[in-house]
LORO-449735 format. One record per atom (N, C-alpha, C, O, CB): atom name; z, x, y negated. Coordinates in pm, whole numbers, plus 50000, padded with zeros to 5 digits. Glycine has a CB too. Example, Ala and Ser with C-alpha at 12.3 -4.5 7.8 and 13.67 -1.06 7.14 Angstrom:
2
at->N | c3->50780 | c1->51319 | c2->50569 $
at->CA | c3->50780 | c1->51230 | c2->50450 $
at->C | c3->50780 | c1->51320 | c2->50330 $
at->O | c3->50846 | c1->51424 | c2->50332 $
at->CB | c3->50905 | c1->51131 | c2->50447 $
at->N | c3->50708 | c1->51285 | c2->50225 $
at->CA | c3->50714 | c1->51367 | c2->50106 $
at->C | c3->50787 | c1->51290 | c2->49997 $
at->O | c3->50804 | c1->51341 | c2->49886 $
at->CB | c3->50572 | c1->51408 | c2->50060 $
***
This chain:
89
at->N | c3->43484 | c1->79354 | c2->35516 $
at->CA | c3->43380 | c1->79270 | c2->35459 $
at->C | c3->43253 | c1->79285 | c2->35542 $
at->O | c3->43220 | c1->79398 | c2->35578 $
at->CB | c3->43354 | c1->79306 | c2->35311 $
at->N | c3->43172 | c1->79172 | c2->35578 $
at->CA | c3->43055 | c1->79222 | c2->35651 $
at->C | c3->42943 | c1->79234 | c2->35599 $
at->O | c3->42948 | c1->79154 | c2->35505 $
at->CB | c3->43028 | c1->79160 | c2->35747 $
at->N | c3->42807 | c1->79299 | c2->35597 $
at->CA | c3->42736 | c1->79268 | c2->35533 $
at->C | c3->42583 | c1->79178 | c2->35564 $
at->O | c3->42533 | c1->79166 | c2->35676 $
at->CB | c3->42738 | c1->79369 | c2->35489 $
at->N | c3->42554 | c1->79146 | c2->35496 $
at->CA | c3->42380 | c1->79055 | c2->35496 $
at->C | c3->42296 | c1->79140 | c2->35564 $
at->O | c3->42332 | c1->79257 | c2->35550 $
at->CB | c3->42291 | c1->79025 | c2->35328 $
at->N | c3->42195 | c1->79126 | c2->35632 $
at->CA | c3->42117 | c1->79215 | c2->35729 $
at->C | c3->41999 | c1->79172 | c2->35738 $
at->O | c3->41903 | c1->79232 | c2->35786 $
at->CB | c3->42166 | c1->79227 | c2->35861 $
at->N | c3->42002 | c1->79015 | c2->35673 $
at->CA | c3->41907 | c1->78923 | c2->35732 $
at->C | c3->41905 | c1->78763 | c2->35680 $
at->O | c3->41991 | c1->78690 | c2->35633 $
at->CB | c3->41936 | c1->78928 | c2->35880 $
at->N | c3->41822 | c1->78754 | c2->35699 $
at->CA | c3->41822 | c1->78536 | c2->35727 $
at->C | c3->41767 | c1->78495 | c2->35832 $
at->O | c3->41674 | c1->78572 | c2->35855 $
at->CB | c3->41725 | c1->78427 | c2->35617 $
at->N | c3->41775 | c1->78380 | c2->35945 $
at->CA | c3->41744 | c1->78331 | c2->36054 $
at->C | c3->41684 | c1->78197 | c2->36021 $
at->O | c3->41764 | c1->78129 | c2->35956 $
at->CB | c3->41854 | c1->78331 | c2->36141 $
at->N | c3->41574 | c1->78141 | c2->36044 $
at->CA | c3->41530 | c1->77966 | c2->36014 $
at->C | c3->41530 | c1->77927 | c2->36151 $
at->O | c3->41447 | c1->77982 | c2->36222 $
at->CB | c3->41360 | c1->77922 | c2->35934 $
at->N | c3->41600 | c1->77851 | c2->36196 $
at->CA | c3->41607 | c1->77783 | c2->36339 $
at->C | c3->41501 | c1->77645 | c2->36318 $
at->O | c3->41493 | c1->77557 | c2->36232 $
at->CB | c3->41792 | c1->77732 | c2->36383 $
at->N | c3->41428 | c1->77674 | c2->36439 $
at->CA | c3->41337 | c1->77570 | c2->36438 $
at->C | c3->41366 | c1->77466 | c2->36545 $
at->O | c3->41360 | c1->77344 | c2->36534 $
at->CB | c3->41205 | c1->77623 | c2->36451 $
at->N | c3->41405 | c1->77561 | c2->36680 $
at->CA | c3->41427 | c1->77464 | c2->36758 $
at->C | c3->41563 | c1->77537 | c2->36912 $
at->O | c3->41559 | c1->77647 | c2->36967 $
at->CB | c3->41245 | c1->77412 | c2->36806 $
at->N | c3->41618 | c1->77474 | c2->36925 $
at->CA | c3->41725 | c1->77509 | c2->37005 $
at->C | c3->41728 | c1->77430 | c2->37149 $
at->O | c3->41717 | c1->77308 | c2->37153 $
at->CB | c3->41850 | c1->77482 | c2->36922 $
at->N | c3->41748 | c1->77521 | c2->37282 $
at->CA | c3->41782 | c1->77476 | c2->37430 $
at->C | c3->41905 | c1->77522 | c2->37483 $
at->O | c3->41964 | c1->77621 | c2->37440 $
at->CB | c3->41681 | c1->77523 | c2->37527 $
at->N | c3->41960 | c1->77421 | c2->37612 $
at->CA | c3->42079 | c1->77521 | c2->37667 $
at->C | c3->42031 | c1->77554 | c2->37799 $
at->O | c3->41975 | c1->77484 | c2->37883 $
at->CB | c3->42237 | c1->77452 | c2->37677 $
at->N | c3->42064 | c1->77667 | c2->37799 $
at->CA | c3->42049 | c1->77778 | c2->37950 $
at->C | c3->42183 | c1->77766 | c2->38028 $
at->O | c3->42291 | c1->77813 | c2->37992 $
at->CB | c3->42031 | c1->77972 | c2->37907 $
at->N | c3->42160 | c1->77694 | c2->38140 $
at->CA | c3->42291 | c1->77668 | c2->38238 $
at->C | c3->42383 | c1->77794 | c2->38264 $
at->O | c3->42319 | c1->77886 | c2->38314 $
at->CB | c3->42239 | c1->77617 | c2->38391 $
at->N | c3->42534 | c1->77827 | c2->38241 $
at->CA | c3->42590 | c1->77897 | c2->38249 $
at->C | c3->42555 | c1->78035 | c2->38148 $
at->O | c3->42637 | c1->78127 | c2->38147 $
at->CB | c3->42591 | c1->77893 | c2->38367 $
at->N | c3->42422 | c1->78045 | c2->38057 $
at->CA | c3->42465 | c1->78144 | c2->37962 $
at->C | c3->42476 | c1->78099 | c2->37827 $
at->O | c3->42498 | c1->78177 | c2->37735 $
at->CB | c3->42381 | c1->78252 | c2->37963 $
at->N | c3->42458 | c1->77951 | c2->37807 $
at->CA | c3->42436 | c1->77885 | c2->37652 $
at->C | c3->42364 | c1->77857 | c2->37588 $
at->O | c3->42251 | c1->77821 | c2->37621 $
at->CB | c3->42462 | c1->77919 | c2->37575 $
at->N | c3->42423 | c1->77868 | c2->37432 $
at->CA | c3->42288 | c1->77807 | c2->37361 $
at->C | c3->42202 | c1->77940 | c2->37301 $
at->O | c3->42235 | c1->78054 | c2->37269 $
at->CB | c3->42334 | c1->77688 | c2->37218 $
at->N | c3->42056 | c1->77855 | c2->37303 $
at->CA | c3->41954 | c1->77959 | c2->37249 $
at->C | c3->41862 | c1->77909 | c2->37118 $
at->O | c3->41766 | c1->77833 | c2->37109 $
at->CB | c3->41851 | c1->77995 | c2->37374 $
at->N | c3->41919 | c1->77968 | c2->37045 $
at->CA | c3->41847 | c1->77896 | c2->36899 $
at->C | c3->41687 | c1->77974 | c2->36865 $
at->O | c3->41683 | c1->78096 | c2->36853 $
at->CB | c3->41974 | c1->77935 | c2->36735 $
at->N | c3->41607 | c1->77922 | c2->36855 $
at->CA | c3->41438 | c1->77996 | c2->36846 $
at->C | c3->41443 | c1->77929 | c2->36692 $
at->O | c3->41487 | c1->77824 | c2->36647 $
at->CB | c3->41268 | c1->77922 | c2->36988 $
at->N | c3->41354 | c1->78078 | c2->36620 $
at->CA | c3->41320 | c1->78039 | c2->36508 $
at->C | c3->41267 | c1->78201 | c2->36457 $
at->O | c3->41204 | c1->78285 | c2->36522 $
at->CB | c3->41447 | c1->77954 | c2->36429 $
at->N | c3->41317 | c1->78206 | c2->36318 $
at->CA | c3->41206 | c1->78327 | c2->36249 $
at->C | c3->41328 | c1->78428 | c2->36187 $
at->O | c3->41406 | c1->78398 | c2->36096 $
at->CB | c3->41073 | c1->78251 | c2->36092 $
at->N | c3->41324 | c1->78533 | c2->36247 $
at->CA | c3->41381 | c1->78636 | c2->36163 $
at->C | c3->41375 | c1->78737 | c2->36034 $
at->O | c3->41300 | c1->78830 | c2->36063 $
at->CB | c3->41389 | c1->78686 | c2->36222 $
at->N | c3->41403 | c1->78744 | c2->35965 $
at->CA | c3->41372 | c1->78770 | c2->35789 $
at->C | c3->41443 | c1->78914 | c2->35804 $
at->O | c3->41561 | c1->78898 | c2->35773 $
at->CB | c3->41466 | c1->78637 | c2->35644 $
at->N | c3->41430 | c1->78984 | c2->35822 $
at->CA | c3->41570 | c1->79153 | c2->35828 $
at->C | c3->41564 | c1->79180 | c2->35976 $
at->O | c3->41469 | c1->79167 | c2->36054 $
at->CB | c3->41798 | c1->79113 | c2->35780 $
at->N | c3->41691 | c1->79223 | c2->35996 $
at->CA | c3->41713 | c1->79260 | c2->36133 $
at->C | c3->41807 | c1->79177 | c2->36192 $
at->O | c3->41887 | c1->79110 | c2->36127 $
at->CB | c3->41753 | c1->79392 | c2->36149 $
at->N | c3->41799 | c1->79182 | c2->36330 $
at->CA | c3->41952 | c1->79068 | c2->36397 $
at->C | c3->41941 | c1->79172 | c2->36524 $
at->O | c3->41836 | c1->79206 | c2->36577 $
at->CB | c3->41919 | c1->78829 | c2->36451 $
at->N | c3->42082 | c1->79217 | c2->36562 $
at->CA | c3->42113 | c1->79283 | c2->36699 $
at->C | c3->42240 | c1->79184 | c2->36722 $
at->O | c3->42297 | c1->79104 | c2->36647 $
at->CB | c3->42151 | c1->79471 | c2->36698 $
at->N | c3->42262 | c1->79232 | c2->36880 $
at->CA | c3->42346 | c1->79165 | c2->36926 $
at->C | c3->42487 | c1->79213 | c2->36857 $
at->O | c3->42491 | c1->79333 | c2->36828 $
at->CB | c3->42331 | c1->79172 | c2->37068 $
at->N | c3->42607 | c1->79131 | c2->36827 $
at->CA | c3->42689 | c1->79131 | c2->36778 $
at->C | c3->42718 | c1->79076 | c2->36627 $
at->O | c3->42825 | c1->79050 | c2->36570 $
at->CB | c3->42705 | c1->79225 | c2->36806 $
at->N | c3->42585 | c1->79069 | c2->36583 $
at->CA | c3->42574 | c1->79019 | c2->36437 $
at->C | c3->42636 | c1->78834 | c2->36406 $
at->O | c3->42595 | c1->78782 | c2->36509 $
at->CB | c3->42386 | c1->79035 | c2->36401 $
at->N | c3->42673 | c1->78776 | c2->36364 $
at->CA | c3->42734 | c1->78689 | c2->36287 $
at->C | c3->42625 | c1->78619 | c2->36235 $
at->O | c3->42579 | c1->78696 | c2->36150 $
at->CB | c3->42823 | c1->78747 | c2->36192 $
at->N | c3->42533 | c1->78484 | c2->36236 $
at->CA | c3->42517 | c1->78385 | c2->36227 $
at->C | c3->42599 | c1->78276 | c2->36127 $
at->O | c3->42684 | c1->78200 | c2->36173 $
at->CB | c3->42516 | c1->78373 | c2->36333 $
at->N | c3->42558 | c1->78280 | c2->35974 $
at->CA | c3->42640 | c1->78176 | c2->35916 $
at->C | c3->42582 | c1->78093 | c2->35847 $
at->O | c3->42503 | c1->78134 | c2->35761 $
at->CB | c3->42731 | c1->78214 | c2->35846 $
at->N | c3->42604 | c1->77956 | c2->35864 $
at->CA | c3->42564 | c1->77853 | c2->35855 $
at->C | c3->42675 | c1->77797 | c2->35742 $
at->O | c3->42789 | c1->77840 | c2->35720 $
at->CB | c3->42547 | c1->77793 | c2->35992 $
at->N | c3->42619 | c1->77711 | c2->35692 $
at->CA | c3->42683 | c1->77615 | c2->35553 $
at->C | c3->42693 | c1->77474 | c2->35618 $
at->O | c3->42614 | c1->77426 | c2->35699 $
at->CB | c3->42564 | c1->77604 | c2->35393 $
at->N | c3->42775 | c1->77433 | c2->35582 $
at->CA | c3->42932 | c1->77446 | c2->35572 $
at->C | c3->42995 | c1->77533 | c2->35692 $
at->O | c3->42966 | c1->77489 | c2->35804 $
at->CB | c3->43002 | c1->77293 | c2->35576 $
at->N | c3->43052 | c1->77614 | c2->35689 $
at->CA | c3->43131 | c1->77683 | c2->35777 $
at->C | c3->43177 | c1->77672 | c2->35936 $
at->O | c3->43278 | c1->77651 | c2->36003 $
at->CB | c3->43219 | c1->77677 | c2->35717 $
at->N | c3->43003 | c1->77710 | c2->35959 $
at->CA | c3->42946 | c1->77692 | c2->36084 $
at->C | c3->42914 | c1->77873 | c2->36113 $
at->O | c3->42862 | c1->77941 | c2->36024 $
at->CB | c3->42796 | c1->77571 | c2->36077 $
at->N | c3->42949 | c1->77928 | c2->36235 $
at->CA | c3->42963 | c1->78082 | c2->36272 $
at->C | c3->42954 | c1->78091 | c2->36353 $
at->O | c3->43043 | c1->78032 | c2->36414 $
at->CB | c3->43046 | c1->78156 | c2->36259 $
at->N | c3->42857 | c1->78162 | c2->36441 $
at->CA | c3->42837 | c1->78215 | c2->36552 $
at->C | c3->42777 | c1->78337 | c2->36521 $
at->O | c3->42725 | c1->78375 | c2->36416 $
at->CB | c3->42771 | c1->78137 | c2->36636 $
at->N | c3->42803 | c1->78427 | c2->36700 $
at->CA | c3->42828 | c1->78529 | c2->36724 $
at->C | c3->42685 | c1->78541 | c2->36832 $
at->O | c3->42655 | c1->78470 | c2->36928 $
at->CB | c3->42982 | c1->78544 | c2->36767 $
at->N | c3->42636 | c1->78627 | c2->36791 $
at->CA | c3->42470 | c1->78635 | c2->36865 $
at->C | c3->42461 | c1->78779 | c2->36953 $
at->O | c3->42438 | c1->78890 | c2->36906 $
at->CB | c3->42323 | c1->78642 | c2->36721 $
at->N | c3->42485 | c1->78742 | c2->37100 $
at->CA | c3->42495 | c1->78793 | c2->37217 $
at->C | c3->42391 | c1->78828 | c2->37281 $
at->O | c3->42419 | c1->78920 | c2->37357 $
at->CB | c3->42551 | c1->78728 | c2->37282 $
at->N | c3->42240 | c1->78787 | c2->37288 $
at->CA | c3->42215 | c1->78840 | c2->37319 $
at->C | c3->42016 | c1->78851 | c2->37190 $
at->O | c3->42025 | c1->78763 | c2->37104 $
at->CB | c3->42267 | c1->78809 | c2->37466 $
at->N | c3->41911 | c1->78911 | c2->37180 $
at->CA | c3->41800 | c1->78921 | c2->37115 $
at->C | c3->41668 | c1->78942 | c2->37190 $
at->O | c3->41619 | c1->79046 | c2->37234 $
at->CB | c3->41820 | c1->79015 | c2->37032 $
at->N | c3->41601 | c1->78753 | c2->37195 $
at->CA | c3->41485 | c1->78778 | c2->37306 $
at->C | c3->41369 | c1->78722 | c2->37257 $
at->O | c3->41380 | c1->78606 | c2->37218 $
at->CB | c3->41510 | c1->78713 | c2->37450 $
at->N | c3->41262 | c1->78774 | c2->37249 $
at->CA | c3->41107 | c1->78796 | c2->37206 $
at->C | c3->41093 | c1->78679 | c2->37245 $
at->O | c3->41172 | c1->78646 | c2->37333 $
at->CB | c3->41002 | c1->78911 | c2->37268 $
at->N | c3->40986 | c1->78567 | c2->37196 $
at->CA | c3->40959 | c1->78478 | c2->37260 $
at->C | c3->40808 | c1->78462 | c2->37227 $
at->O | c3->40764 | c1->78445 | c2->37113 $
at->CB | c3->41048 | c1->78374 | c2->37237 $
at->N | c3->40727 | c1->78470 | c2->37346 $
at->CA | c3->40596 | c1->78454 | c2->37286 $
at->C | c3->40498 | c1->78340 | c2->37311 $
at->O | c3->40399 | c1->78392 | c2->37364 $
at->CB | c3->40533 | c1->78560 | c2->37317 $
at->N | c3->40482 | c1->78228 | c2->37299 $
at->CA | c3->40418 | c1->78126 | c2->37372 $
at->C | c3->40278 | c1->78066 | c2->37326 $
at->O | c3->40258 | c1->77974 | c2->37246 $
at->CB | c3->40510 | c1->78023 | c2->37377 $
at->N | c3->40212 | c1->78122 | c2->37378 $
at->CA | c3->40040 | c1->78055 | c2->37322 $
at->C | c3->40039 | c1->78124 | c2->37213 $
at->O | c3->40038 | c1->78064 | c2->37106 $
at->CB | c3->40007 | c1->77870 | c2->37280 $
at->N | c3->40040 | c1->78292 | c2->37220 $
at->CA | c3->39983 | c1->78353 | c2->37072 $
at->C | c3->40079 | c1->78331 | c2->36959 $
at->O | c3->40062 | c1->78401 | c2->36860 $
at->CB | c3->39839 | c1->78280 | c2->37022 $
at->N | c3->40191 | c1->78231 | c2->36959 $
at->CA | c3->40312 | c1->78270 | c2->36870 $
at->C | c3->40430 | c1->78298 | c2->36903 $
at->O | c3->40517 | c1->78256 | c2->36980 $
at->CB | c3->40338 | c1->78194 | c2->36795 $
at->N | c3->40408 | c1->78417 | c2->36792 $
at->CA | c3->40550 | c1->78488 | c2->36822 $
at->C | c3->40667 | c1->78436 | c2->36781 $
at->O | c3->40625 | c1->78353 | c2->36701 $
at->CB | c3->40560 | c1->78609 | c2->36769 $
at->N | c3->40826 | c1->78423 | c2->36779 $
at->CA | c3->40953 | c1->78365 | c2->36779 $
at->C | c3->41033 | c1->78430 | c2->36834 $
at->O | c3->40993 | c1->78491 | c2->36933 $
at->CB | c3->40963 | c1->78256 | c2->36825 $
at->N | c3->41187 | c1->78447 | c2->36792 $
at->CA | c3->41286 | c1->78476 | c2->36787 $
at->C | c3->41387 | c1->78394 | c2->36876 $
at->O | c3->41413 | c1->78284 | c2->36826 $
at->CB | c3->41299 | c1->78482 | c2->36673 $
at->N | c3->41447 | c1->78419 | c2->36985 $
at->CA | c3->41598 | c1->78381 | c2->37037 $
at->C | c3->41687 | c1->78410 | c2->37017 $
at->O | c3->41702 | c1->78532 | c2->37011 $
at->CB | c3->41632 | c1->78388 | c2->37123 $
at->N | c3->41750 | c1->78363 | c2->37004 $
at->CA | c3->41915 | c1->78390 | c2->36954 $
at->C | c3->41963 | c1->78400 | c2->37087 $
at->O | c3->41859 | c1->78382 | c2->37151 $
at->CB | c3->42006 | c1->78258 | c2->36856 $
at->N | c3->42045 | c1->78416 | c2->37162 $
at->CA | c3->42179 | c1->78356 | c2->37266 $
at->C | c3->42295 | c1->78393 | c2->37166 $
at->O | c3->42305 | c1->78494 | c2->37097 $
at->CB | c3->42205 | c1->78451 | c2->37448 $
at->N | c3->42360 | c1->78310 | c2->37172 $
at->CA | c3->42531 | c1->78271 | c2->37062 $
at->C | c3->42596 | c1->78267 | c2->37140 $
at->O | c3->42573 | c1->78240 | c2->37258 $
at->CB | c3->42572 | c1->78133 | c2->36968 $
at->N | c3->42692 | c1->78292 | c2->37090 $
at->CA | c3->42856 | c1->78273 | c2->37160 $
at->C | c3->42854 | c1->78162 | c2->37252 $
at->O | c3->42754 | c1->78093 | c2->37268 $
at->CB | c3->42986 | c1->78233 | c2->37044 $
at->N | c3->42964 | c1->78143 | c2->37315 $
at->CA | c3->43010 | c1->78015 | c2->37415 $
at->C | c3->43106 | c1->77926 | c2->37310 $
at->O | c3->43202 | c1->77853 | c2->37333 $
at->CB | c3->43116 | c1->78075 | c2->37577 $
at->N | c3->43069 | c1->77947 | c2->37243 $
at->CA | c3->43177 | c1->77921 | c2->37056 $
at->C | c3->43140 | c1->77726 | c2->37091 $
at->O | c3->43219 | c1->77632 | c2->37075 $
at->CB | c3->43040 | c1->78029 | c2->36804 $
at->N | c3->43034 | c1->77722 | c2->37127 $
at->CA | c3->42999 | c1->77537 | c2->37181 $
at->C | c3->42966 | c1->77528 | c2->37270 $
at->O | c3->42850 | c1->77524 | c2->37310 $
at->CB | c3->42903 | c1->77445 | c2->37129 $
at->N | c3->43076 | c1->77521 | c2->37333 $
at->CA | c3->43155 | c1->77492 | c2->37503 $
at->C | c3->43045 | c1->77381 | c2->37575 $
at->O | c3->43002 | c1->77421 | c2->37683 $
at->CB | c3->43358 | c1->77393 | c2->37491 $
at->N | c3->43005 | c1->77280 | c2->37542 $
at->CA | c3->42920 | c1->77213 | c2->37542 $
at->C | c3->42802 | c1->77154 | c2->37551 $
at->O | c3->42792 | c1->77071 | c2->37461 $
at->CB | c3->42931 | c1->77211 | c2->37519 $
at->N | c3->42707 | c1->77159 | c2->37621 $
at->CA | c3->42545 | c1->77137 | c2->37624 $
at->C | c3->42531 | c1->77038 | c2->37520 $
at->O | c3->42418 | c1->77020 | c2->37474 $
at->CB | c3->42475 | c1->77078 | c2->37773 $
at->N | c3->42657 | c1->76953 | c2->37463 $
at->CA | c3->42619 | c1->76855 | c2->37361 $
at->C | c3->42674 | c1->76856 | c2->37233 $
at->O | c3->42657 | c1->76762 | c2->37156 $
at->CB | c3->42641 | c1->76738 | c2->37404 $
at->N | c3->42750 | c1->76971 | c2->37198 $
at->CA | c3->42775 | c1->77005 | c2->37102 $
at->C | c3->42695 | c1->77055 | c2->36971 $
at->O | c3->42723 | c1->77022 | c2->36856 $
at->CB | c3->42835 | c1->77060 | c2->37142 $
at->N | c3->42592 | c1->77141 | c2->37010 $
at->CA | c3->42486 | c1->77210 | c2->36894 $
at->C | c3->42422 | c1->77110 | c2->36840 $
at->O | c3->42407 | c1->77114 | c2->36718 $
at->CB | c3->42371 | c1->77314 | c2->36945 $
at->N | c3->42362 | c1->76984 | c2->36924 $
at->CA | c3->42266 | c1->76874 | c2->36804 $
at->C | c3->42379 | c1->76827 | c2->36700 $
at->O | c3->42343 | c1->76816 | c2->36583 $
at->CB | c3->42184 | c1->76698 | c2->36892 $
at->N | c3->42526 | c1->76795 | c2->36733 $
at->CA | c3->42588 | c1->76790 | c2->36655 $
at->C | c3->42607 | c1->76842 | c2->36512 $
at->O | c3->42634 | c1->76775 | c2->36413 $
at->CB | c3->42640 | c1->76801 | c2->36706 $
at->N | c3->42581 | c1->77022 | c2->36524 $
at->CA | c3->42605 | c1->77042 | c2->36419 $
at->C | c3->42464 | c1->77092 | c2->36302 $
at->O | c3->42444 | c1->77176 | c2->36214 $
at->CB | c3->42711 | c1->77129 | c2->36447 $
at->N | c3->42397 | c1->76987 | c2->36363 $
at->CA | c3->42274 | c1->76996 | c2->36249 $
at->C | c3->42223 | c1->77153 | c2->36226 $
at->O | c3->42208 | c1->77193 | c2->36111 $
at->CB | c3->42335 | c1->76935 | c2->36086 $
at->N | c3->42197 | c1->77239 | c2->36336 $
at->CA | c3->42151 | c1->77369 | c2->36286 $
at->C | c3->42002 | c1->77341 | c2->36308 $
at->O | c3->41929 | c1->77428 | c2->36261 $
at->CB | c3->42213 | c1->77507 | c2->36366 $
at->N | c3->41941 | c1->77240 | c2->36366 $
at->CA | c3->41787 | c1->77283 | c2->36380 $
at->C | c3->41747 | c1->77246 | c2->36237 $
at->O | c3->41806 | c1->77156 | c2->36178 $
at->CB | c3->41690 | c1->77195 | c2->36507 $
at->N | c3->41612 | c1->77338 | c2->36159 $
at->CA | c3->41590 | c1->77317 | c2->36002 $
at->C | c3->41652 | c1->77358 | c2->35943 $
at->O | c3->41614 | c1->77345 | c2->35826 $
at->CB | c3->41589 | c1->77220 | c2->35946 $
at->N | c3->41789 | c1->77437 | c2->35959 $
at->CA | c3->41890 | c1->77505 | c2->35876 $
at->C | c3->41842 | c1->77684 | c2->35888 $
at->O | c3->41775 | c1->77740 | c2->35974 $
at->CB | c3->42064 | c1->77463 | c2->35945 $
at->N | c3->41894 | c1->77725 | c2->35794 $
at->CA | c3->41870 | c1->77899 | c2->35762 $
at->C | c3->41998 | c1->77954 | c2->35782 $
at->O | c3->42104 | c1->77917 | c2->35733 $
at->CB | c3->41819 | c1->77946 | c2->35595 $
at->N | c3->41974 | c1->78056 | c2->35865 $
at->CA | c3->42186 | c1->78139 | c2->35817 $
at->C | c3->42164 | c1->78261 | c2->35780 $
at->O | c3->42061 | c1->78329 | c2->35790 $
at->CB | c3->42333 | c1->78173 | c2->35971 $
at->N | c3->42275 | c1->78289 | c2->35731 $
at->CA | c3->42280 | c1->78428 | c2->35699 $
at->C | c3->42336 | c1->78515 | c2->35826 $
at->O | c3->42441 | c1->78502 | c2->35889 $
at->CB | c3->42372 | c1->78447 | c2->35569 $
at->N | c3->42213 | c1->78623 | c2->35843 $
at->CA | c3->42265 | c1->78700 | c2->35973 $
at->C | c3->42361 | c1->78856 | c2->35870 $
at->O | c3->42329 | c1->78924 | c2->35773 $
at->CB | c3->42079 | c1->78763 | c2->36106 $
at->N | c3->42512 | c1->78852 | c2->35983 $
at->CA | c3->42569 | c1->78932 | c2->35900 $
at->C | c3->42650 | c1->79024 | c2->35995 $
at->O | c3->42712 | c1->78979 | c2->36091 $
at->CB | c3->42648 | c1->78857 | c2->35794 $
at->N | c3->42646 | c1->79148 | c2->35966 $
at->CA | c3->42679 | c1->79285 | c2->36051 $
at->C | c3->42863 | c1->79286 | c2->36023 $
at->O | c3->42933 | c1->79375 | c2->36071 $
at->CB | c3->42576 | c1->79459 | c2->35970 $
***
């Protein structure tokens, strides 16, 4: 069973050529790499790597996720920007 660690609010998401997608937003708990990303309806990713983002005095959260969306055009698809997940160990 895994457990809750956290919540993630994705605000806004880019893709980085050859390492993926990077979801920016606000972390609620803790998130390390390896933690689980779950999204409603039964949307899951796997969060590889955890990077500070600081731009003009605000602070933000990166995700890097799995290669789980093979795709540079796959993520607008699945409606995660404005969505919350549960980050889970």
């Amino acid at each position: 069973m895994h457990n809750p660690v956290g919540i993630f609010a994705v605000e806004d998401a880019f893709h980085l050529t050859r390492r993926g997608w990077v979801l920016v937003g606000e972390v609620t708990g803790q998130v390390d790499p390896g933690n689980w990303l779950v999204f409603e309806p039964e949307v899951t990713l796997v969060v590889t790597s955890v990077e500070a983002i600081n731009k003009q005095g605000v602070h933000k959260t990166g995700l890097l996720v799995s290669p789980h969306l093979a795709s540079r055009y796959e993520l607008p698809g699945q409606q995660l920007i404005g969505n919350t997940a549960q980050i889970m160990r």
